[in-house]
C-alpha positions as CSV (number, residue, x, y, z in Angstrom):
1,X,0.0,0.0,0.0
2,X,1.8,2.7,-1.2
3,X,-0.8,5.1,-0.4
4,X,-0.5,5.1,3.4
5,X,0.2,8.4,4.9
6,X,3.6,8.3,7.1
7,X,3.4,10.7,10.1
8,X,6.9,12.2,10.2
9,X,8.7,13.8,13.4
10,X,8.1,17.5,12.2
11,X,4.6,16.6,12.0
12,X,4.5,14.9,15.3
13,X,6.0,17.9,16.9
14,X,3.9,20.3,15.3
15,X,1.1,18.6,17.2
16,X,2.3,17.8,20.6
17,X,3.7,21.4,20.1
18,X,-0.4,22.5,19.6
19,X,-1.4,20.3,22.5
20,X,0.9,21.8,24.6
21,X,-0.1,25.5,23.8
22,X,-3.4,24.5,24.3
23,X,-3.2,22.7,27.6
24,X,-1.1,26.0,28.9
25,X,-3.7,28.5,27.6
26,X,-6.4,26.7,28.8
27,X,-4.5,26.6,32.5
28,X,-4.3,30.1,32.7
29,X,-8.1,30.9,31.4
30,X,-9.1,28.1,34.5
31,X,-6.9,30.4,37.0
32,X,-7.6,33.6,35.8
33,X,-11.7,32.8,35.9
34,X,-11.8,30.8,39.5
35,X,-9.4,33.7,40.7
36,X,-12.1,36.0,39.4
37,X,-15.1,34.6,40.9
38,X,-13.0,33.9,44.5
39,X,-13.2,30.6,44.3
40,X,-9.8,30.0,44.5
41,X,-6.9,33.0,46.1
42,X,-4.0,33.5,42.9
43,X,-2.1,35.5,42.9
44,X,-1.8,36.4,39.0
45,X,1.4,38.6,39.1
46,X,3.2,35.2,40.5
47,X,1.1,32.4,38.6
48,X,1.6,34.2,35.0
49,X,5.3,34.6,34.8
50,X,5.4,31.2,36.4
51,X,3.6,29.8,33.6
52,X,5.8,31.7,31.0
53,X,9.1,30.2,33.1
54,X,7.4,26.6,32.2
55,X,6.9,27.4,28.9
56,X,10.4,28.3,28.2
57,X,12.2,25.2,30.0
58,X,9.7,23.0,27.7
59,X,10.5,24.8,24.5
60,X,14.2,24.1,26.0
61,X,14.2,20.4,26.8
62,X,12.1,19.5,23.3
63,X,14.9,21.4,21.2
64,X,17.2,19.8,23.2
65,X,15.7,16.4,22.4
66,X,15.7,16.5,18.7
């Protein structure tokens, strides 16, 4: 079958790079909201640059990987 569609690693990263992105925005959008309505006590000008630390040491370690 010489049809069959091969996923290759740029493609594979592309996606877990999405997920990731995803997962990270949806995070802060949780915090930010439950922070909002006091259901939970954040502190945003800790919890945001926190998150931005995170993003870095993953974009890191995955170029590292490759």
């Amino acid at each position: 079958m010489a049809d069959e569609h091969r996923v290759t690693s740029t493609e594979m990263t592309s996606k877990s790079g999405g997920i990731f992105w995803g997962i990270v925005f949806l995070v802060i959008g949780l915090v930010w909201l439950l922070a909002a309505l006091d259901i939970i006590t954040a502190d945003l000008n800790i919890v945001l640059p926190l998150v931005v630390i995170l993003a870095g040491v993953y974009l890191l370690v995955t170029k590292m990987m490759r």
